[in-house]
C-alpha positions in Angstrom: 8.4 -7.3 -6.8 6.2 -5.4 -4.4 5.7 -1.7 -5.8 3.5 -0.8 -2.0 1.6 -2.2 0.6 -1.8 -0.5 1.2 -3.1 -1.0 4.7 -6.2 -0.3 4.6 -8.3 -3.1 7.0 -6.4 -5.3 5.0 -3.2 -5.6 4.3 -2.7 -5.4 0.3 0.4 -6.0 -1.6 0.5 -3.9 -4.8 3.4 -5.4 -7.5 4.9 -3.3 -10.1 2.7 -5.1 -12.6 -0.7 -4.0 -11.0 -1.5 -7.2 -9.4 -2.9 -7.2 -5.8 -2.5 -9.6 -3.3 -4.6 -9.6 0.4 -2.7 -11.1 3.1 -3.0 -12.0 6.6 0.0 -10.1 8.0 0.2 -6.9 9.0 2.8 -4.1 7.3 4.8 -4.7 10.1 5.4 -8.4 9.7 6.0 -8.2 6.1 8.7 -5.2 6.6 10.0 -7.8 9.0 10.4 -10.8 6.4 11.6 -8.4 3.8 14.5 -7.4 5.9 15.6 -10.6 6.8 15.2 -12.1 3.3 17.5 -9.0 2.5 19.8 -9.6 5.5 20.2 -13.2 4.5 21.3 -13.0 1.0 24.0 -10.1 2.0 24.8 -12.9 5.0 25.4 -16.0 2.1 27.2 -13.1 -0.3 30.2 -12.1 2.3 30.4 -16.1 3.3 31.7 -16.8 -0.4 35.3 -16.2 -0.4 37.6 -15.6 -3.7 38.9 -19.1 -3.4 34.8 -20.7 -3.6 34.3 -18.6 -6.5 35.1 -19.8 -10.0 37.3 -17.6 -12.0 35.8 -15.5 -14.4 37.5 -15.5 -17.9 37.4 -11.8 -19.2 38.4 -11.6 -22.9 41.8 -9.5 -24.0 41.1 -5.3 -24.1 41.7 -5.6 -27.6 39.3 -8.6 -28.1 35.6 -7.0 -28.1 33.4 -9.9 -27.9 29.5 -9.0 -28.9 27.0 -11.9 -28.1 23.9 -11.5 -29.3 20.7 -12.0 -26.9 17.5 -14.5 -28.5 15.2 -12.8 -29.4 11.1 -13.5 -30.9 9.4 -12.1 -33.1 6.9 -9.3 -32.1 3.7 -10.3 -31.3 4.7 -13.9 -29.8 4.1 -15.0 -26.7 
């Protein structure tokens, strides 16, 4: 996930962890790509009608279901 893009005579790619990437293209281009990568998964989203979609089965109001997430212990990797 890109946090910003410094252009400075390169074009950098800063991610939300702190790693940097130099690429070729300019902030332009990757704007560009961005948008159309966006544009394209909103485009494949409305093509999915109800009927595609499996039904979801919600439990009963009264039924409060509580699954529990794995976890690991601290320090683990």
């Amino acid at each position: 996930m890109i946090e910003r893009i410094e252009c400075t005579p390169d074009t950098i790619l800063v991610l939300l962890d702190g790693t940097r990437y130099i690429v070729n293209e300019s902030l332009d281009e990757i704007v560009a790509l961005i948008q159309d990568h966006r544009a394209a998964i909103v485009a494949r989203s409305l093509n999915i009608s109800a009927t595609d979609a499996a039904p979801v089965e919600r439990p009963a109001d009264d039924d409060n279901v509580i699954v529990p997430l794995p976890t690991r212990p601290r320090g683990e990797k």
